[in-house]
N, C-alpha and C positions, 0 to 999 in steps of 0.2 A: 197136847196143847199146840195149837199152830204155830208157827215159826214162817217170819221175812223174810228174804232174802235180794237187797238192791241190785238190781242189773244194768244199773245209770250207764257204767263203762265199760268202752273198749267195743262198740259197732262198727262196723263196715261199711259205711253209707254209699249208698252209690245213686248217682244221678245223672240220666241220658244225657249221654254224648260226653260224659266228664269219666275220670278215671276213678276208681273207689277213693274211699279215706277212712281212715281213721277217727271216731268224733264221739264224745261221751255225750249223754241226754243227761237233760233237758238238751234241746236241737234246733236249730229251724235253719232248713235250707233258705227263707226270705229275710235273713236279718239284715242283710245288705241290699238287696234289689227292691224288696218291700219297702223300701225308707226313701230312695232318692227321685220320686219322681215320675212323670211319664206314662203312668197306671201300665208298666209294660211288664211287672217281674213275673216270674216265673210263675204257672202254675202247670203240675200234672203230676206221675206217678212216682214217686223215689221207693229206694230199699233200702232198709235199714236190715243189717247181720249180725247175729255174733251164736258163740258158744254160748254155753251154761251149764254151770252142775249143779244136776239134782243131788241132793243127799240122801243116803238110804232107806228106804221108805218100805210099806208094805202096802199094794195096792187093792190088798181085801180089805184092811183097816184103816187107809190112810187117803188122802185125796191132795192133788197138786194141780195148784191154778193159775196160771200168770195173770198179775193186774197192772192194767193202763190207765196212769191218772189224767191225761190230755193228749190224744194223738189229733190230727186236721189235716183233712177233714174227716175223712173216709179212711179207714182199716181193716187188711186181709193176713191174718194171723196165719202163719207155717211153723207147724213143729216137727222137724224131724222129715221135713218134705212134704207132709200131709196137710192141706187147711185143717182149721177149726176153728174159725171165726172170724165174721164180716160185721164193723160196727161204723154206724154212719152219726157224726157230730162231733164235733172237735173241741169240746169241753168240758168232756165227765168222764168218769172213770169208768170204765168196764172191765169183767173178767173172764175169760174161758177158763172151762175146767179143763187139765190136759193130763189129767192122768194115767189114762190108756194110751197116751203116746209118748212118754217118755218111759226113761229107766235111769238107775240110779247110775249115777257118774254124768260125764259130756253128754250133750245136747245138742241140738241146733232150732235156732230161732232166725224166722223168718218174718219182716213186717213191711206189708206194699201199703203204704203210706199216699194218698193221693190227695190233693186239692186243686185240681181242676175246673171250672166250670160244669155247670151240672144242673138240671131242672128239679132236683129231687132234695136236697141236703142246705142246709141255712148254717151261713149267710153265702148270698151270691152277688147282693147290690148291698152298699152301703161304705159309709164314709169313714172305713176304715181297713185297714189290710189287713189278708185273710194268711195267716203266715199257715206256711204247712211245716209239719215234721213230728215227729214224738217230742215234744214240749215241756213233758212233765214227766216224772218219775213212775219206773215200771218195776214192778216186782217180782220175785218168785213166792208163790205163800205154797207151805204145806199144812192138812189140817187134818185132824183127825175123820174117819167117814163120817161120824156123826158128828156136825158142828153145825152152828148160827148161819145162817143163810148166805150163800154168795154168789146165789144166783138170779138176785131180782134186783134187776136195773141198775147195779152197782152200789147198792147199798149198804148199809152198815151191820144189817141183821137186827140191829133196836131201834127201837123208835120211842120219845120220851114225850109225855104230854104231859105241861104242869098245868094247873088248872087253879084260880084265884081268882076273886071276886073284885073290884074295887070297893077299899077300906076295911074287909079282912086280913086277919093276921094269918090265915089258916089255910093252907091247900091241901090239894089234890095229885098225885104223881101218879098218872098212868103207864107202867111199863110194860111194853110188845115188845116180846121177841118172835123169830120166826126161826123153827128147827130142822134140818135135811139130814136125811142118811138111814141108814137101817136101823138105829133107835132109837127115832126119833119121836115115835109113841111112846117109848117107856121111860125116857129120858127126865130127866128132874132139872130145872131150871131155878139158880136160885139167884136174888136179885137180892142188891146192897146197894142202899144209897147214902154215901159220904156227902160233908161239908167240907165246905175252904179248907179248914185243915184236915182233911181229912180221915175226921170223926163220922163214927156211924151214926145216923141217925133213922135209918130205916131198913127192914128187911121182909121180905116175902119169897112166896112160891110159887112157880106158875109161869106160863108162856106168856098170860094178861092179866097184868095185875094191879090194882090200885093204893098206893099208901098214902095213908096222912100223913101231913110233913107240917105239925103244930108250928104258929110262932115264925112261920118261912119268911126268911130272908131274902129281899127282892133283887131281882135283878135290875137298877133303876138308871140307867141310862148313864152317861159319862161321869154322876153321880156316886154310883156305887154298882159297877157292872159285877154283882156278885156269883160265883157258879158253883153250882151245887154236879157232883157228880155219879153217875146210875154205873155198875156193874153188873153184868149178870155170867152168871158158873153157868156151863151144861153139865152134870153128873149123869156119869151112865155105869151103873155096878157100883156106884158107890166113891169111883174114880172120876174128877173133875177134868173134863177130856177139851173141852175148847172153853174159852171165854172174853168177851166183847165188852165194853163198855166208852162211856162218851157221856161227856159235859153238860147238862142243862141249867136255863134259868128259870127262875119265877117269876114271871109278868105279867101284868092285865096290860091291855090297849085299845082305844077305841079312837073314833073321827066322828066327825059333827061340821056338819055344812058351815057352820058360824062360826063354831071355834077351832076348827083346824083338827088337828090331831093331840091326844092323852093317852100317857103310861102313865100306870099306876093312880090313874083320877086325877092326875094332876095336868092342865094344860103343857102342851110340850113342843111347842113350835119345829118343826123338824127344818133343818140350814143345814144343809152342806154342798156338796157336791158329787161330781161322778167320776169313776175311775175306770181309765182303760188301762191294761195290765204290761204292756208292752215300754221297751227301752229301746235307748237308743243302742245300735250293732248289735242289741240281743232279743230284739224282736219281744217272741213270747215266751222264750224260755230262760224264765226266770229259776234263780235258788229263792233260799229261805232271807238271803241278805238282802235280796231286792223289796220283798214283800214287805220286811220288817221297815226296812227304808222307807218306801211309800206309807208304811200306817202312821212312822214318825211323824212324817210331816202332816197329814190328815191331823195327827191329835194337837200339833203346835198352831196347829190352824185354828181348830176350836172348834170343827164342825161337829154337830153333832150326827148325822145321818151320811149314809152315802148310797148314792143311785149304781151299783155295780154293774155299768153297762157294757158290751149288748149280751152276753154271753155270760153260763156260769163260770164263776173265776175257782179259782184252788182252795179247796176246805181247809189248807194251812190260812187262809187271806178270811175267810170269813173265822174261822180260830180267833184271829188276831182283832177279827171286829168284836167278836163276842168278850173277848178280855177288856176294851178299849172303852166298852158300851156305846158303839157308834149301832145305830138303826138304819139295818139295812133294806135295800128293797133290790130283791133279786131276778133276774129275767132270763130268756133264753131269747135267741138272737132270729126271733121273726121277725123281721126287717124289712123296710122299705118297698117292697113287692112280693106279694102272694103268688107263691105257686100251687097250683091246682095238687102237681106233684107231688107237692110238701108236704101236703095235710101232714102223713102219716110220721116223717121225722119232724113237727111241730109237738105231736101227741109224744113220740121218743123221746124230746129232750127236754119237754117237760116233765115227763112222767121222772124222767134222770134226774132233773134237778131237785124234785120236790123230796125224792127216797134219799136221795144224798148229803138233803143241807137242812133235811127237818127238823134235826135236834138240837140247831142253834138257834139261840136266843136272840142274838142281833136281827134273823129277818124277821120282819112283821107284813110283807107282802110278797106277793108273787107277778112280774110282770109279762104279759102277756104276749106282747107284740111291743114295737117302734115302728115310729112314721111309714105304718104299714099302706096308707094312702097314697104313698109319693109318686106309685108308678103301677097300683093294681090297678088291674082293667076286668076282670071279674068279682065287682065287687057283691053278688050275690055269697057264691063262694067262699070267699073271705070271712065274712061277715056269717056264716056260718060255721066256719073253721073257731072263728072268735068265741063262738056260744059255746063250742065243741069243748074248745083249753080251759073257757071259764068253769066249765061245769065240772070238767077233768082236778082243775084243782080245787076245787072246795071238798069233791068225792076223797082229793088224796089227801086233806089235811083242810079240813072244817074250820081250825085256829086262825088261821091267816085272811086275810084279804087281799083283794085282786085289783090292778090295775093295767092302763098301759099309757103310753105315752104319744100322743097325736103329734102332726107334723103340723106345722103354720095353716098351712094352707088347704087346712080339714077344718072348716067352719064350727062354729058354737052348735052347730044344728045333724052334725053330720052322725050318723047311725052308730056309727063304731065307738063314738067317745061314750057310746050307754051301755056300754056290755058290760063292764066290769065292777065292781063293785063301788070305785071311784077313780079318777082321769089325774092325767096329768099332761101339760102340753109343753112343745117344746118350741118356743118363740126368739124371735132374735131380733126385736124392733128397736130399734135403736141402731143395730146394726147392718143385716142386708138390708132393714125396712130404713128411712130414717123418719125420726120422732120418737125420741122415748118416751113421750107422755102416751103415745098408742098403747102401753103396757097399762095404763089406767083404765085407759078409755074401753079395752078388748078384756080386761078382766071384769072390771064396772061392768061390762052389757050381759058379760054368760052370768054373773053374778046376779042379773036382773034379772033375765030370765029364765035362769036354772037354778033358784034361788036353794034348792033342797040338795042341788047335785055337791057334792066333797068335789075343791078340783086344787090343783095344786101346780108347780111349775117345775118340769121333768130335765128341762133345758134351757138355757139362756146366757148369752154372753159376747166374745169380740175375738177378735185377733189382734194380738201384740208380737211384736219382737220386740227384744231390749235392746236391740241396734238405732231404734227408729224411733225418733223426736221430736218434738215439735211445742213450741211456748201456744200454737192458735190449735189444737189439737181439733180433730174432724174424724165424723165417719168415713170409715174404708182408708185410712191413713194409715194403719198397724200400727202405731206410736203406744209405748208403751203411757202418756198421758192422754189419750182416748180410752185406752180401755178402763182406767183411773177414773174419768168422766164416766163411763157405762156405768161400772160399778156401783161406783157413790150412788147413782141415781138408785137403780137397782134396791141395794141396800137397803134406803129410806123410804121404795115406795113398798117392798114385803113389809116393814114395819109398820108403814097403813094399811095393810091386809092382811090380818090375824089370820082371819078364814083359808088362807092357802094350807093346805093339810102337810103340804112340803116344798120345798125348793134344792132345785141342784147344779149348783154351776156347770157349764161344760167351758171348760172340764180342770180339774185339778193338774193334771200333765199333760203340756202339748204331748201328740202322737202321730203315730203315720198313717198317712192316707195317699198310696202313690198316685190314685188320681188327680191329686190338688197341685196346685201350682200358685201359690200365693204369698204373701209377706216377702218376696226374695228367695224361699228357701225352696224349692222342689220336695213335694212327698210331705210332706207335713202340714198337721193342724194347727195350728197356734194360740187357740184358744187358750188354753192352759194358761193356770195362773203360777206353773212352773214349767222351767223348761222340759224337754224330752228327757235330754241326760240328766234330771234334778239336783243340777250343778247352782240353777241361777232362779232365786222367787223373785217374781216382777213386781212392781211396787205394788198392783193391786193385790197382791197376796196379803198384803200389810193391810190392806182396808179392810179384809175381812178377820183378819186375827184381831182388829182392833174392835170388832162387833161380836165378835164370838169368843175370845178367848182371857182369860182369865189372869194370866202371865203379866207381870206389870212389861213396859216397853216403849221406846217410841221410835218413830223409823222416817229418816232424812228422804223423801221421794228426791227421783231424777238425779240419781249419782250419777246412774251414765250418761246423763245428757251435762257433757261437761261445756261442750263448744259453745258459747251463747252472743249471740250478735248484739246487744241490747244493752242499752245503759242500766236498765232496771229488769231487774225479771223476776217473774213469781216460784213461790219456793213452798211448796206444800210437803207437810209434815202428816203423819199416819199414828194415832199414840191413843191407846185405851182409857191417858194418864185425863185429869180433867186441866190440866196447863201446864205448857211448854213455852219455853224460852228459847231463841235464837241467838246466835252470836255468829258475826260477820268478822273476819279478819281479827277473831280476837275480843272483838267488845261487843256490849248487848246491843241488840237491834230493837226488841219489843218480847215481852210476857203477852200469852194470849190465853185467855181461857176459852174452852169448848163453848161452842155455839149449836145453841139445841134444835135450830134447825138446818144442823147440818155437822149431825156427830162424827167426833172422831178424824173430824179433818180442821186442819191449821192454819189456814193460809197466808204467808206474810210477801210483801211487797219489797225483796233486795235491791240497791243501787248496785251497781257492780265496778269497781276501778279496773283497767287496762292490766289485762296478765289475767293469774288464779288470784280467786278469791276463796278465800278457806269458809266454811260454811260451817257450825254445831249448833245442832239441838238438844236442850237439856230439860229432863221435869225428875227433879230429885238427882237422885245415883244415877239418873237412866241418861243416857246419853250414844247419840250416832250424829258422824260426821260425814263432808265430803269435800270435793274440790268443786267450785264454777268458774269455768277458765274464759273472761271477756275478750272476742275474738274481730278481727273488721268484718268478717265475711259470713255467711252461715257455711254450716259444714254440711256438702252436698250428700255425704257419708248417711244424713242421719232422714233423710226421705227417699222413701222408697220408688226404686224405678219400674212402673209396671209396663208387663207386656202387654201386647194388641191381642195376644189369643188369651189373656189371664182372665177366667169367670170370677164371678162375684162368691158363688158358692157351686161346693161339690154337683149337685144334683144338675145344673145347668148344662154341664158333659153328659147328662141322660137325656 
């Protein structure tokens, strides 16, 4: 039977012109240069060293492989002073087999870790930072010679198709395994498929096999994300020598130009957002506590869906979606500029992504590219390369559907938004544009005359700081009540367009981007509707729990705008509840109930006396407070001072 073994601690790292160190992975030499700014930090080749011991093994019967669950970008494997292995993409797991180069006891492990600049390898442009290191968890695996595959693309060795009709009770379980070794012809593969609790409810023989699974319990979205689990034995002599197994759900899904997107026949509006994986001082190398943190907050939210962009993220993180029943939609990070170069690590990390993340039930798409327009200049090429992925993933999994995500300023008409099997754009009107009513007008027109196309909204949103204030809020102010104002709009105008197949905020956690230079803060995005370090949810975090989430609550906006120059000032409340009460200093101000055209927002009109004034809002039990401190002067603290070289947006520095 195979056997683990973690190699997270105790490497050597060394980095030109620096003296070695000491550092356990997850890693990244960019946690700090990557974050502050300047688009100056670091990129090129680092070493990562250490020992290792193999355990006693026999290498006529046994096989040992080291596995890399995230290295960036590019990896040159040494074992024992020897290569054996060159892998280019800084998202997926790969493995060498290194059994002919060790022996039982001490080792040595050798990893030239490079993210560099490069015309070959994604991403190289785009609005966000490319942190290099071993990132994520590396293994030792030993297995017996005849085991489940692990040597195609990093994959699992199974692969799980459930298969269900809408308004049947009755499926279909297709289970593929794939076998290596000296007997793997005569090998007997036996497959068990468990429920929730862990009851059998199915079994068969075979490398491909299909079971009925009567009566199947669905997997149905934040609903009931129920998961059924597949096992499968390798038996060889009679002795069960390796065995694999992994989670699946039961779903139907489909999209419709009109109505949007359906699981299980049932209409199912997809809302959420998009998540970039990275912290603050710890870049991209996250544990299992960061992950789990981030999904928290995703589910207090109430999204149902998330855009996991631009890169595949860690199969613990889509785990955690499949448990959660968020609807994923997954990509790899062809971005912003086509390289001719590329083609072929385009083809890699798709090919990576789709064998590695097939058997979860949360993805329902595969995304092809990002605002691949913003800067190609061979758009024949491209546009080829486009047809190439599309066709590459329906071949590697038929189930799924394919999309990708357009930039602004890729027209209704433009060749790319047709490749895929439906679109999604990524618009920011209201914000670099101004008029938020252009989100009508620009969906109205492709809607008129792409009336058959599925299209949905991949990207959209503001920048906020919670430092920055303002009672007359305005575009391009950072104020956390402008991006308040975005929102709300936002919000109420998806609710007049059924038809978007999805929607995703950018982005759920401000992140880094050491190009940017913007809100005051160098190196950062601030879109997020929390901060980096997800210490602080900005008030529009509250408008969307109050649309999406289920959790009774109501939430006091502009705590931190405490300074306020003004004898009266307005005091918006965020609450799911259908009325809320206010109390000023103590005594009621006014009862309001929700105004249907313009849910989930409160608005009251405070006087303010000289000093703090104590602020609560109450609807039932539910109750949040604050202070508004009336002051003579505005506080200069709370508008932002921009520079003379500060862009409006990333891409403007290209």
């Amino acid at each position: 039977m195979r056997t683990y073994t973690n190699l997270n601690a105790g490497w050597t790292f060394t980095k030109p012109g620096d003296a070695p160190i000491t550092v356990d992975v997850p890693h990244t030499w960019n946690n700090l240069d990557g974050q502050d700014g300047g688009n100056d930090y670091w990129r090129g080749t680092c070493a990562y060293e250490r020992r290792f011991t193999v355990p006693a093994f026999d290498p006529t019967k046994q096989v040992v492989y080291l596995e890399f669950e995230g290295v960036n970008a590019t990896a040159d494997v040494e074992v024992n002073g020897i290569a054996c292995c060159h892998h280019d993409g800084g998202y997926s797991t790969f493995r060498t087999n290194v059994t002919e180069l060790v022996k039982p006891g001490e080792n040595g492990l050798l990893v030239h870790v490079d993210n560099s600049k490069n015309d070959r390898v994604y991403p190289q442009k785009a609005d966000f930072t490319f942190y290099g290191g071993i990132y994520r968890d590396v293994k030792l695996l030993v297995a017996d010679a005849t085991h489940f595959s692990l040597d195609y693309h990093g994959g699992p060795g199974i692969a799980v198709t459930p298969k269900i009709a809408d308004g049947e009770k009755d499926a279909d379980v297709r289970v593929q395994t794939w076998v290596d070794g000296p007997e793997a012809d005569s090998a007997e593969v036996r497959v068990t498929l468990t429920d929730a609790s862990g009851a059998t409810v199915g079994t068969a023989t075979g490398t491909d096999v299909t079971l009925a699974l009567p009566d199947a319990h669905r997997w149905d979205g934040l609903d009931d994300p129920y998961l059924y689990a597949a096992k499968a034995q390798l038996v060889v002599a009679g002795t069960v020598v390796d065995e694999v197994s992994t989670r699946f759900g039961v779903r139907s899904f489909s999209y419709d130009a009109k109505g949007g997107f359906f699981l299980n026949g049932r209409s199912y509006p997809l809302r959420g957002v998009c998540r970039h994986q990275d912290r603050k001082a710890l870049g991209n190398a996250l544990t299992e506590k960061e992950h789990r943190e981030d999904m928290a907050l995703i589910r207090e939210i109430g999204a149902n869906t998330l855009r996991l962009a631009h890169y595949q993220q860690a199969q613990f993180f889509y785990d955690l979606c499949d448990e959660a029943g968020i609807v994923v939609w997954a990509e790899i990070p062809y971005i912003s500029e086509h390289m001719p170069n590329g083609r072929e690590n385009t083809i890699s990390q798709m090919t990576e992504l789709i064998t590695q993340s097939y058997n979860h039930p949360s993805i329902v798409c595969w995304g092809v590219s990002n605002e691949i327009t913003i800067s190609t200049k061979d758009k024949a090429d491209m546009l080829d390369n486009h047809r190439v992925l599309d066709e590459l993933c329906h071949k590697l999994d038929p189930t799924r559907f394919t999309t990708l995500a357009c930039y602004a300023m890729c027209g209704p008409f433009n060749k790319s938004a047709f490749v895929t099997d439906v679109v999604s754009w990524n618009l920011y009107l209201g914000w670099y544009v101004p008029g938020l009513f252009l989100n009508d007008l620009w969906f109205g027109f492709f809607h008129l005359v792409h009336p058959n196309r599925v299209i949905g909204m991949s990207e959209y949103g503001c920048e906020a700081m919670p430092n920055l204030h303002s009672s007359r809020p305005r575009r391009n102010d950072h104020t956390e009540e402008y991006q308040c104002v975005y929102h709300e709009y936002m919000l109420k105008f998806f609710a007049k367009h059924p038809y978007l197949w999805a929607t995703h905020v950018w982005n759920m956690f401000d992140f880094a981007a050491d190009a940017r230079d913007q809100g005051g803060e160098p190196g950062m995005n601030h879109k997020g509707l929390i901060t980096f370090d997800r210490k602080t949810k900005k008030d529009s975090f509250y408008i969307y729990k109050a649309w999406w989430s289920n959790e009774p609550f109501v939430h006091l906006c502009g705590k931190r705008y405490v300074d306020r120059a003004e004898e009266a000032t307005s005091v918006k409340v965020y609450s799911n509840q259908k009325e809320v009460t206010l109390f000023v200093n103590g005594s009621k101000l006014e009862t309001r109930r929700e105004d249907p055209k313009n849910p989930h927002v409160f608005t009251f009109f405070v006087p303010l006396k000289k000093g703090e004034n104590s602020i609560e809002v109450t609807s039932g039990q539910l109750a949040d407070s604050g202070t508004i401190r009336r002051v003579d002067t505005p506080n200069p603290d709370y508008v932002l001072q921009k520079k003379s070289t500060q862009k409006s947006n990333w891409a403007d520095n290209e």
